[in-house]
C-alpha positions in Angstrom: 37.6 53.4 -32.7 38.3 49.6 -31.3 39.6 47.1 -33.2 36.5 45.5 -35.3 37.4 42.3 -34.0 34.3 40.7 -35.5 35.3 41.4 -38.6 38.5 40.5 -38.4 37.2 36.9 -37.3 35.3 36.9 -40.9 37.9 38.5 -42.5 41.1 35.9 -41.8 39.2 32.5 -43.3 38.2 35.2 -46.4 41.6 36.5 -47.0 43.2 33.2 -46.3 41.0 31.7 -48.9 41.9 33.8 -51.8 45.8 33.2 -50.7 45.3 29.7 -50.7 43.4 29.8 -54.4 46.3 31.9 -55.3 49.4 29.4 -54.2 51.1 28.0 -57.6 50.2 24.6 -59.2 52.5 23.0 -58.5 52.8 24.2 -54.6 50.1 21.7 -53.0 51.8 21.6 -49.5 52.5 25.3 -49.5 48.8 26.0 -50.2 47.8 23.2 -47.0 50.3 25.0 -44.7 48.7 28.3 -45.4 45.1 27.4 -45.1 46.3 25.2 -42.2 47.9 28.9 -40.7 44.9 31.1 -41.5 42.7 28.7 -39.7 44.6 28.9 -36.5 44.9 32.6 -36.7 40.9 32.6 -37.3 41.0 30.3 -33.8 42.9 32.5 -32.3 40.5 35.5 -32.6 37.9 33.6 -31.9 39.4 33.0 -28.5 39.9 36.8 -27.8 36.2 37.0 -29.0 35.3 34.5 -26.3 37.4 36.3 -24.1 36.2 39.9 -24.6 32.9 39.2 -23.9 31.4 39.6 -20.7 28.2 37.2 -20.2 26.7 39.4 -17.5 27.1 42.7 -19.8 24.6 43.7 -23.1 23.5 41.2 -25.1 25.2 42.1 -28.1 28.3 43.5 -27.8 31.5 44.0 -29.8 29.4 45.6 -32.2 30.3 47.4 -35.2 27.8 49.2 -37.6 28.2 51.1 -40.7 26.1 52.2 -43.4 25.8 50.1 -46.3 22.9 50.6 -49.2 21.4 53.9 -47.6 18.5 53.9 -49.9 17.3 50.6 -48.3 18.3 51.2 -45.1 20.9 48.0 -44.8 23.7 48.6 -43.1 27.2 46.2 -42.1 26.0 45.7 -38.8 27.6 42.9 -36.3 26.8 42.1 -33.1 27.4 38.8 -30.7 26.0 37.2 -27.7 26.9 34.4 -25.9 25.2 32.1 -28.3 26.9 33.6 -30.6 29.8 33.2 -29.3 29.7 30.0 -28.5 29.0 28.6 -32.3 31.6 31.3 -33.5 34.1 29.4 -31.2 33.0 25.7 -32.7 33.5 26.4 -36.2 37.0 28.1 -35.5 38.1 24.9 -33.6 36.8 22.7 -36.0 38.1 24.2 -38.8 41.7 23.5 -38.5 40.9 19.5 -38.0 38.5 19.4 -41.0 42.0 20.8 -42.9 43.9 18.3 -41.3 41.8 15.3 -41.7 41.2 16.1 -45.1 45.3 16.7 -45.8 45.1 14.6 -48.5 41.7 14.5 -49.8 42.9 17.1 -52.7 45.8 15.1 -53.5 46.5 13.5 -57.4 48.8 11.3 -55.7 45.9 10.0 -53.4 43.5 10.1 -56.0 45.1 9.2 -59.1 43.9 11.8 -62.3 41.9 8.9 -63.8 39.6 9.3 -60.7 39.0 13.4 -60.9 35.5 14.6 -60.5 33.6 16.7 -62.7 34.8 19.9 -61.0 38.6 19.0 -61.9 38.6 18.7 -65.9 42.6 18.9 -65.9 45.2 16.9 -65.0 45.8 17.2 -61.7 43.5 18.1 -58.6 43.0 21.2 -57.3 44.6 21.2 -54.2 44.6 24.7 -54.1 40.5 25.3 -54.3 39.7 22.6 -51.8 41.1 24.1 -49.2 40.1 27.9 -50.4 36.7 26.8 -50.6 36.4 25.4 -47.0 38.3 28.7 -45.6 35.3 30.6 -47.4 32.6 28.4 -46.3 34.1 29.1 -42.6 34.0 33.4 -43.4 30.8 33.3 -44.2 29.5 31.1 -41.4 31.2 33.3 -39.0 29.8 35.8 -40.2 26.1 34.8 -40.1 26.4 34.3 -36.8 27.7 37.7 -36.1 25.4 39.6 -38.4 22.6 41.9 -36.8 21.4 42.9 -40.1 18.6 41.1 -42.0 20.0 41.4 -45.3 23.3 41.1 -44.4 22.6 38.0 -42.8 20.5 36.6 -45.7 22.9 37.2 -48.0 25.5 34.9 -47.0 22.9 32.4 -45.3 22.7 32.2 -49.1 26.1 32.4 -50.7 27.6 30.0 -48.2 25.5 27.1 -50.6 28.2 27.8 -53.6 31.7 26.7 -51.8 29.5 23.6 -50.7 27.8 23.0 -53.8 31.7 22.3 -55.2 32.9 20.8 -52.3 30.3 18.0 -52.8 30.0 17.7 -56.2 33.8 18.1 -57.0 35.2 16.9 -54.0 33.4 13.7 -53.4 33.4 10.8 -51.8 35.2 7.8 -54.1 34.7 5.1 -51.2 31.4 4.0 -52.3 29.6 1.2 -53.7 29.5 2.1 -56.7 31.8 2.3 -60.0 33.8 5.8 -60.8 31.1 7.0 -63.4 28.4 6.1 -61.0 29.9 7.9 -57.8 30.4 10.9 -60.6 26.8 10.9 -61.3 26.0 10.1 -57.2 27.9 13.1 -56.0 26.4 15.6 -58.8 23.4 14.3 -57.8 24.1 15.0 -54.2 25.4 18.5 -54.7 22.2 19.4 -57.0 20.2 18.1 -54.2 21.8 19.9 -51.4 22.2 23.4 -53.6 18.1 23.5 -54.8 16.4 22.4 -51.5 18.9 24.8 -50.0 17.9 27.4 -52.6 14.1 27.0 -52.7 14.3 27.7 -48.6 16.3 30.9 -49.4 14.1 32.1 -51.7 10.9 32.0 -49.6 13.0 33.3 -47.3 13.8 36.4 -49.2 10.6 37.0 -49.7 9.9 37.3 -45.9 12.8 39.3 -45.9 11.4 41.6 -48.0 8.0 41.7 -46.4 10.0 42.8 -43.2 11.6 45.8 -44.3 7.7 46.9 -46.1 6.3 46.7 -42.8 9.5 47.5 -40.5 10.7 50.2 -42.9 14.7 48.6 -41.6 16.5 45.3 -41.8 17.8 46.1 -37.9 17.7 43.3 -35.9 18.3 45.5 -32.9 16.0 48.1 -33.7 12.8 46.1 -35.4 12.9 43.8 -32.0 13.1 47.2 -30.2 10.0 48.6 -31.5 8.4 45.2 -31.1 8.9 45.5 -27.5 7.9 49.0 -26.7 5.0 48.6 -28.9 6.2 51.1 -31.7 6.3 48.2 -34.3 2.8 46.3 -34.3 2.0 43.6 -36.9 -1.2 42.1 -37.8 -1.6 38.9 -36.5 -1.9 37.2 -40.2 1.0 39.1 -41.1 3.8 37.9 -38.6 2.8 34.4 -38.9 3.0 34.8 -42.7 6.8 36.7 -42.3 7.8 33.7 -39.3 6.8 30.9 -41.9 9.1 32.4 -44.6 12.1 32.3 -42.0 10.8 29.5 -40.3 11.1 27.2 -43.6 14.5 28.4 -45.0 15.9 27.7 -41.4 14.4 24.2 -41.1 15.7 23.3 -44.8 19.0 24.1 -43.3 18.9 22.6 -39.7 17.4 19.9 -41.5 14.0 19.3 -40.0 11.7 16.4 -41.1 10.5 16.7 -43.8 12.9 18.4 -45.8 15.9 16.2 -44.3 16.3 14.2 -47.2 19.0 16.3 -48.9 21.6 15.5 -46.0 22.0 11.7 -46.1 22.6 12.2 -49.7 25.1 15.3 -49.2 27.2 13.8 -46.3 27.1 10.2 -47.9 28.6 12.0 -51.3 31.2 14.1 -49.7 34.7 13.2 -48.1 34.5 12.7 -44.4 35.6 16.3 -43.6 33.1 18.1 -45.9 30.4 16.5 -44.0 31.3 17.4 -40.9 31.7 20.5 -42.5 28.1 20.1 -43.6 26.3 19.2 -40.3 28.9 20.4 -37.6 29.1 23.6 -38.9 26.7 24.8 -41.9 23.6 23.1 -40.4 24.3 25.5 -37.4 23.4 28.5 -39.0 19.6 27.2 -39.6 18.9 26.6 -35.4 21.0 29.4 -34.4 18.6 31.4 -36.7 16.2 30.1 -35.2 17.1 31.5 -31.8 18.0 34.7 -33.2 15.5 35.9 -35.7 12.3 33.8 -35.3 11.9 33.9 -32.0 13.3 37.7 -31.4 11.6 39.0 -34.8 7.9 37.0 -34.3 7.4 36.4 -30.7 3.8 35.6 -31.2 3.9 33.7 -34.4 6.3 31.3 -33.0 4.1 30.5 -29.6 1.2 30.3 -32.3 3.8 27.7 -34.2 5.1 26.1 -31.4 2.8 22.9 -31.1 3.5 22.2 -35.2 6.9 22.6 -34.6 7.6 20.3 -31.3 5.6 17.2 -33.3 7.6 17.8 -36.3 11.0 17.7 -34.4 9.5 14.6 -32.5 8.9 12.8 -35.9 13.1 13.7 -36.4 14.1 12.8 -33.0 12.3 9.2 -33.9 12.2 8.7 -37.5 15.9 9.8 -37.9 17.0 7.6 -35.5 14.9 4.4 -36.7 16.7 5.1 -40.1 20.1 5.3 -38.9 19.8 1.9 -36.8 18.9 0.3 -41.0 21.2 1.9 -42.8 24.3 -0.6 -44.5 26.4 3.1 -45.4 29.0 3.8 -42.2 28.2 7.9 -43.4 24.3 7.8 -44.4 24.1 6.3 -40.6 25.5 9.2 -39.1 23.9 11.5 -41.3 20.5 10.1 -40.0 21.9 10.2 -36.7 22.3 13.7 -37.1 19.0 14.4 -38.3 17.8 12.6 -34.5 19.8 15.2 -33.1 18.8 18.2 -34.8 15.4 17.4 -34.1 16.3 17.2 -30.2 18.1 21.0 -30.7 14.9 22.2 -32.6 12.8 20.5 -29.8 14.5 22.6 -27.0 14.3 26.1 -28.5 10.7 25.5 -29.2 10.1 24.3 -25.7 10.3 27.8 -24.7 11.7 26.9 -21.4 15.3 28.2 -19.9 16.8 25.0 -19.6 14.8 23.7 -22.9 17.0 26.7 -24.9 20.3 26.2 -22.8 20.4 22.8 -23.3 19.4 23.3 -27.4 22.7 25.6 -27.6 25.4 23.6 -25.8 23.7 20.7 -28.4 24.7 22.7 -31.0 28.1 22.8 -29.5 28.2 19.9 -28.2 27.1 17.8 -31.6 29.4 19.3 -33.7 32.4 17.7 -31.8 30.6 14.2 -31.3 30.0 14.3 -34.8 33.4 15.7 -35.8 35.2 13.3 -33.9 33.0 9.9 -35.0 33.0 11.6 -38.5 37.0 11.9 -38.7 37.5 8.6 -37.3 35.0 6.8 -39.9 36.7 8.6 -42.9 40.1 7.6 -41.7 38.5 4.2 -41.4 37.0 4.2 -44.9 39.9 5.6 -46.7 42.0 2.5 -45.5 39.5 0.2 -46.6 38.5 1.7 -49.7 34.2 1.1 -48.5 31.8 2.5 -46.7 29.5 -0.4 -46.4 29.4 -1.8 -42.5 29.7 -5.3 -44.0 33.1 -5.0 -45.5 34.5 -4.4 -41.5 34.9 -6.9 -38.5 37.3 -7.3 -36.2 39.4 -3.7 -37.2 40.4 -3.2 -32.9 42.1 -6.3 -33.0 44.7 -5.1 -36.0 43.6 -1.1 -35.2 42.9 -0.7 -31.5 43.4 3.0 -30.4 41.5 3.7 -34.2 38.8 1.5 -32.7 39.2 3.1 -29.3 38.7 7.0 -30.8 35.8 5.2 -32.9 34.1 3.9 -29.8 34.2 7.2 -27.6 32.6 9.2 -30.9 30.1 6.7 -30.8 29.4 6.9 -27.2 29.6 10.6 -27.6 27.1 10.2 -29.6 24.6 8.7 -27.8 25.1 10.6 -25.3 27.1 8.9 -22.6 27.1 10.5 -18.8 30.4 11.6 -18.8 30.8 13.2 -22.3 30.1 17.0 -23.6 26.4 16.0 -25.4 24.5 14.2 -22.5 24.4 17.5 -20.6 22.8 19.3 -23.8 20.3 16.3 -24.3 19.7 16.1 -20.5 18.5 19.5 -20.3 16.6 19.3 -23.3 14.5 16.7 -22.0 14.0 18.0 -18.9 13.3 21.5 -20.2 10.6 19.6 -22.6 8.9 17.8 -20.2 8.5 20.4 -17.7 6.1 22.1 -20.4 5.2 19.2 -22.8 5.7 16.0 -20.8 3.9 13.8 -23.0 6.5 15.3 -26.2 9.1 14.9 -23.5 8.7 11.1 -22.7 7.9 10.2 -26.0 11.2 11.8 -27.5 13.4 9.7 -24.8 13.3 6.6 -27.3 15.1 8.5 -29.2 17.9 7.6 -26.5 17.3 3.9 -26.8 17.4 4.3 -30.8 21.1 5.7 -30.4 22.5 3.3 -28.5 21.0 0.8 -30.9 22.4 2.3 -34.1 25.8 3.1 -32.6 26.9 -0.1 -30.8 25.4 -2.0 -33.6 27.6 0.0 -35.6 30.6 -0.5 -33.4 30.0 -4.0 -33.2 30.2 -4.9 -36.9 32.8 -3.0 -37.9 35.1 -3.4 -34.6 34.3 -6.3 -33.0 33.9 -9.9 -33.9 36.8 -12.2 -36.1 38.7 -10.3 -38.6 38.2 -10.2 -42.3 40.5 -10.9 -44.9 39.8 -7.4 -46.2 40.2 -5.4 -42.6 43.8 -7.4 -41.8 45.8 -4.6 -43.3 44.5 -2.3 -42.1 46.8 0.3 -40.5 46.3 2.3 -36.5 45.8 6.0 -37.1 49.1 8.3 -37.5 50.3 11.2 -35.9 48.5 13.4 -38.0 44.9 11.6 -37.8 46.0 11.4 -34.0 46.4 15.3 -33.9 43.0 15.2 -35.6 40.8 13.3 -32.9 42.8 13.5 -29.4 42.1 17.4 -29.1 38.3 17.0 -29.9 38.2 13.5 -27.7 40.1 15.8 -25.2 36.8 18.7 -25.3 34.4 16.4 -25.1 35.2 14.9 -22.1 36.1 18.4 -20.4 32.7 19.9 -21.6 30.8 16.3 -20.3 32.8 17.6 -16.7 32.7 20.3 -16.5 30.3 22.6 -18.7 30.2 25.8 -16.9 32.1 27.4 -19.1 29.3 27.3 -21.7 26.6 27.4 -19.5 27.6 30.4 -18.5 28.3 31.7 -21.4 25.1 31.5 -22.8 22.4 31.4 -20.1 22.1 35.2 -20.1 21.5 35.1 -24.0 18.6 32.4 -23.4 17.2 34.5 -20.7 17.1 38.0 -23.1 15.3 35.3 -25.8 12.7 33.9 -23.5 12.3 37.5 -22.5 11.5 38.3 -26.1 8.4 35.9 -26.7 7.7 37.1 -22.7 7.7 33.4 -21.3 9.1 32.1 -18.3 9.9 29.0 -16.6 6.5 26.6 -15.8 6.6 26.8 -11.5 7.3 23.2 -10.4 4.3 21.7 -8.5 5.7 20.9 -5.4 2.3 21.7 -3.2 0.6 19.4 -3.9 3.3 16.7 -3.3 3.2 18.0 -0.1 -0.2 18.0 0.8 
């Protein structure tokens, strides 16, 4: 039998997580180093994962499938495409920068014991369990995007909420406005937030799940879309839409979709600057890639019937989030509301049901989580200088801080989509995949573009720009490790904004096999009667 190297992908963040819980007390930089190791190993077979597959071959493939609860018919069953693929690659690149941007996050000698969150009661902080904790949280997203069993896939869609719930609430931000009890009682707050919204969608969710396998009689992913298509499997009409709004919901808590956004600002505000990118570079992923994967391949006609709903409420995102983030006085609840803009353009493309629409919805997926990463990082590095995370404590920071304002500025433009840089070709072909279907959605959704210019050279403005304050003079230019943090992610964004073939390639084949499944195809340009 092959190597299982899916599992093996899962397995290296799992194993490296108990290892790094496991380090001594007193061996803080022993237990970074190791997490820091298993990470790169993780990236590393990610890349031979990447490399294995063959775009042009089945669409799932490395596969591996053994029984598991034989009474209920689950079984450990794994499969990728190219989407896939594509998001398994993003987390294991991110990961090792989210360890060594947050280096010191854990450390007592950063954060002083008087300042220790509920989660550490003792003396000192546990190093150990921060970095454990995001080695999990990266198993089990690997792993839910490699899972081709319902169950299997629910049941860490779920448990991934508990490493977070502690990295939010225990881990949290201590930039903010607030006083030490206050951002105590902010981050539990925050955490609480995130882990019930989270946990409300899961539960309707499971209840779907469960009305699958009644009328399926298997959680197969393979094998239910199977009968689907040869007309084995029928469902009444009332029924699949019933089943696609139980998945639907759970995966639009998670993406986060307008209107159940409103844990995220809270959650990313709360958390240290690599926990939220962890949060909506990473986690949030697993809520559109369902999307792709079970919705749309499990209840082809529920989500046509759906569609229209679906494309007004990731409009409302696309604007509303973006109107929010051009208000907001918070460096991170900006971004976070930038990110619920972007989510809603992702959302917008798979729904659009249209090649390019899809294509362009995964390389966002991709393509946001370094933008985000990489404006993220360089904010937190930013903040944990100053000690704030209000925009009005900045000005004039590229003057004493000029290649941390230079990093800050190509995130930014990043994010708002710059020609040139990784996320305009995702949001390009989003748009144009929209509005070859839904024009007036389409044309409507292209403030959003105007909105994120606004926010983010707004934000680059006050903070970078301008005289400098008293408060900003000493502040110091980013070090070799924050450097090692952002030039590599600055480095991919401008390769994938020049060249995306790679990706496109990649996972073009997968969005044909998904429009396949809800049997659309792309609208014929109308060219004749330019012409005539």
């Amino acid at each position: 039998m092959s190597f299982p190297l899916l599992t093996a992908t899962a397995a290296l963040p799992a194993v490296g997580a108990i290892v790094t819980a496991a380090v001594p007390a007193k061996r803080r930089t022993a237990a970074k180093w190791l997490a820091l190791l298993f990470s790169v190993a993780t990236l590393a077979v990610a890349a031979v994962v990447a490399v294995r597959f063959d775009p042009t071959g089945d669409r799932y493939q490395l596969t591996e499938s053994y029984a598991w609860i034989k009474d209920f018919g689950v079984r450990y069953e794994l499969g990728v495409d190219g989407i896939g693929v594509a998001l398994i690659a993003l987390t294991a690149l991110l990961i090792p920068f989210v360890i060594l941007a947050g280096w010191h996050d854990a450390d007592p000698q950063e954060t002083g014991a008087e300042s220790l969150g509920s989660f550490a009661a003792g003396r000192w902080r546990p190093t150990q369990g921060f970095f454990a904790l995001i080695l999990l949280v990266e198993a089990m997203v690997i792993i839910s995007f490699e899972a081709t069993d319902v169950f299997l896939f629910y049941i860490f869609f779920e448990a991934m909420l508990i490493p977070m719930y502690f990295l939010i609430g225990g881990f949290g931000d201590r930039a903010g406005p607030h006083g030490e009890k206050e951002a105590a009682t902010q981050r539990s707050y925050a955490a609480v937030k995130f882990l019930l919204y989270n946990l409300v969608g899961g539960l309707i969710m499971l209840a779907a799940v469960i009305g699958l396998y009644v009328v399926a009689g298997n959680f197969s992913l393979q094998e239910i879309a199977a009968a689907r298509a040869n007309g084995s499997l029928e469902m009444a009409t009332s029924t699949e839409r019933w089943l696609f709004l139980g998945f639907f919901f759970a995966f639009a808590v998670k993406a986060p979709l307008w209107p159940l956004h409103t844990w995220l600002p809270n959650a990313m505000g709360e958390a240290t600057a690599p926990v939220a990118v962890l949060i909506t570079a990473v986690v949030d992923k697993v809520g559109t890639f369902a999307m792709l994967r079970f919705c749309l391949q499990l209840f082809p006609e529920a989500s046509k019937w759906a569609t229209p709903a679906i494309l007004v409420l990731a409009l409302i995102s696309i604007v509303y989030g973006a109107l929010l983030a051009v208000g907001q006085r918070d460096i991170k609840r900006l971004v976070a509301y930038a990110s619920i803009s972007h989510f809603g353009f992702i959302i917008m493309g798979i729904f659009a049901m249209t090649s390019q629409g899809q294509s362009g919805a995964t390389l966002y997926m991709v393509n946001h989580g370094l933008s985000t990463a990489a404006l993220m990082l360089v904010a937190g590095f930013l903040i944990s200088r100053r000690g704030s995370r209000l925009i009005a404590d900045y000005g004039g920071v590229q003057k004493v801080a000029p290649v941390l304002a230079g990093t800050f500025l190509i995130g930014g433009l990043a994010t708002l989509s710059l020609p040139g840089l990784a996320p305009f070709v995702s949001e390009f072909l989003v748009l144009v995949g929209t509005f070859t279907r839904y024009p007036v959605i389409g044309i409507i959704a292209t403030f959003g573009i105007v909105l994120a210019a606004l926010y983010t050279l707004v934000l680059y403005q006050r903070t970078m720009t301008g005289p400098v304050k008293p408060s900003t003079e000493g502040i110091a230019d980013l070090r070799v490790r924050e450097l090692a943090v952002v030039v590599p992610l600055i480095g991919v964004l401008i390769f994938l904004g020049v060249y995306p073939k790679p990706l496109t390639e990649l996972v073009n084949p997968a969005v044909k096999h998904t429009l396949s499944d809800v049997h659309k195809k792309d609208p014929k340009p109308e060219v004749e009667a330019a012409h005539k």
